[in-house]
N, C-alpha and C positions, 0 to 999 in steps of 0.2 A: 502751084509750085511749092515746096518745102520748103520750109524755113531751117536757117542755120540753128542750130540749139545752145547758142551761145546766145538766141534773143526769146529762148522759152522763162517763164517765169520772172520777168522782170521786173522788179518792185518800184514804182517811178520816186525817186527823192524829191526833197523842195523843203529849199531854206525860208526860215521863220522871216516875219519881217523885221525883227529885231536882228539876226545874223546880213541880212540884207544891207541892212543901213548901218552897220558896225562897218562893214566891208568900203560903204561910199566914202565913211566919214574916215576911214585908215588913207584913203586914196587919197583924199583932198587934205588931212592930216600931211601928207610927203609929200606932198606938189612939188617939186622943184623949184626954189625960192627965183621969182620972176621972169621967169618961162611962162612962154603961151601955153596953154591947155590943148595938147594933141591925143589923136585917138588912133591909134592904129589899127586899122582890116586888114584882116587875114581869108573870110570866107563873105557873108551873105551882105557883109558892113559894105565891104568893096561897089558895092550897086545900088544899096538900100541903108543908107544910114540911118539910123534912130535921130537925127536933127541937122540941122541947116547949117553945114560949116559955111566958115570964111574963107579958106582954102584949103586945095587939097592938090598932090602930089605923091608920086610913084614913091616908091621905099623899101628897101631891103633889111632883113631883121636876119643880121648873122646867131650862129651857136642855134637857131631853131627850125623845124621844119612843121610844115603841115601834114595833117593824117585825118582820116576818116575811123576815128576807133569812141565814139563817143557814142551810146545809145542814146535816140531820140523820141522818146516819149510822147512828145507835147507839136514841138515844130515841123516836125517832118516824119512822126510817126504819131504813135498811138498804144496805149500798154498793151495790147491786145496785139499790134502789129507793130514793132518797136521798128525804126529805121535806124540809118547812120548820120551822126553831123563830123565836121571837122571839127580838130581841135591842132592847138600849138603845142608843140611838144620841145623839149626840151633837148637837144641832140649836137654833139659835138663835132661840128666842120661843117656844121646844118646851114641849111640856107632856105629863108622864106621872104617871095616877093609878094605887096602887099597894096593897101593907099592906105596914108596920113591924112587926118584930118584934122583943122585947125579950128577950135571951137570959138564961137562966139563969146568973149568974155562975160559980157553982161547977162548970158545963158547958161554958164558952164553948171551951174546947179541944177536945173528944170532939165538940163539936157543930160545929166546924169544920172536922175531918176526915171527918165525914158529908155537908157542905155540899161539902166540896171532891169527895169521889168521886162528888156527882151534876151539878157545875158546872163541873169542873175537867181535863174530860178531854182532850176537844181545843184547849183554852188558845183556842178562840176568844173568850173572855169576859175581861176585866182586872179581877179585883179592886180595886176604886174607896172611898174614902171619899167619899159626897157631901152635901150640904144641903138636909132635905126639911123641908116646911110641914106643920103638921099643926094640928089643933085644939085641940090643947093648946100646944102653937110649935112652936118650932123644933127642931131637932135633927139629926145629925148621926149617917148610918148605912153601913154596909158593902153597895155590891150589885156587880153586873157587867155591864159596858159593852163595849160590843162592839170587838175589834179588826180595825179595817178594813181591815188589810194583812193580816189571816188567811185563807190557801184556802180556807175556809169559807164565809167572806162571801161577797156577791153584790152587794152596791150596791141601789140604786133597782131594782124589778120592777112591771111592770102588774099590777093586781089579777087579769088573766086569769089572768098567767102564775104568780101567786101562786097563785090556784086548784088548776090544773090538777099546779104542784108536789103541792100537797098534797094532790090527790086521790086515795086509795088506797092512801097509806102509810102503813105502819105498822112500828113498834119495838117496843122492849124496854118501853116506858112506855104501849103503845097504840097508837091510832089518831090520825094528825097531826088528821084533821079533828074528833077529841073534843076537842083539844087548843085548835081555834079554840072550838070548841062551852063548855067551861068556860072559858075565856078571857072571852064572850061574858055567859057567868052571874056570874061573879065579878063585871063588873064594874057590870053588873046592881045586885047586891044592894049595891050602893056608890054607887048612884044616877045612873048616867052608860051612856047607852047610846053606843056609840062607834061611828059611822054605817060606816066603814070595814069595822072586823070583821063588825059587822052582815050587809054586804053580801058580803063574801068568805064566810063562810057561808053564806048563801043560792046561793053564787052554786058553793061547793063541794059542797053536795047536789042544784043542779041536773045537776053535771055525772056524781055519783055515782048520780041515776036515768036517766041515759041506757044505751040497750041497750047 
């Protein structure tokens, strides 16, 4: 099957470890003076966190949305066969539902530097404080928003050409189209069928039973 030519040529980034730990120590610099340490999922966190919260709970992060416009290199491709990941995008009347996670205080540093070596590689992602709604209120957590002047990015893509990215790559973390596939369950079991993914999954096993 052909590839979209928005994934020929991809040159993979990857922040120094110095930009790495500038980034953890800006985080923990703004902490919210005596607030719990929360983590927000938006994509693979939701099912597989990077560390052992204390609790966790459904959550809504208004003003943003989820998208698949992020080349995947490393996780769920390969520079050779680049995939797609999701990323947080910044969008106005946006709506993304998600899980909180409540870090273990006496971990919040070992569990940041777990956090960062699975989120923090190609610096396509900004560590963000934002304000999610939950069922219990409010509250105020740590996720990563997309940087749209990152080589990474991609901008707005057709669901086709969304497809056809993510048909038959795979990384270090799997298969990208497992990755819509639990994407798709998660959010499932959270009560919200999101007609989108929905359909880009369908629409990514159509192309994967073709001869």
């Amino acid at each position: 099957m052909s590839r979209p030519d928005f994934l020929n040529g991809v040159n993979p980034h990857r922040l120094s470890e110095h930009e790495r730990a500038e980034r953890r120590e800006r985080i923990l610099a703004t902490r919210p003076a005596g607030e719990a340490f929360w983590v927000f999922g938006f994509g693979s966190l939701m099912w597989r966190p990077e560390f052992e919260p204390v609790e966790r709970q459904a959550a809504t992060l208004s003003g943003y949305e989820r998208h698949f416009r992020i080349i995947s290199t490393t996780a769920r491709g390969t520079p050779e066969r680049p995939g797609l990941a999701p990323c947080l995008e910044e969008v106005e009347g946006g709506q993304c539902l998600g899980i909180v996670f409540r870090l273990d205080e006496a971990r919040v540093a070992d569990d940041l530097v777990a956090l960062w070596d699975r989120e923090q590689n190609s610096g396509s992602y900004n560590p963000t404080w934002v304000e999610l709604k939950t069922h219990e209120g409010p509250l105020t957590a740590l996720t990563f928003v997309v940087e749209r002047d990152h080589p990474h990015y991609l901008g707005p893509l057709s669901i086709e050409d969304t497809a056809s990215a993510i048909c038959g790559a795979e990384g270090r973390h799997g298969a990208c189209r497992d990755y819509v596939a639990s994407l798709v369950g998660a959010l499932r079991e959270l009560g919200e069928r999101d007609p989108f993914l929905e359909d880009l999954l369908a629409r990514v096993d159509g192309l994967s039973a073709r001869p």
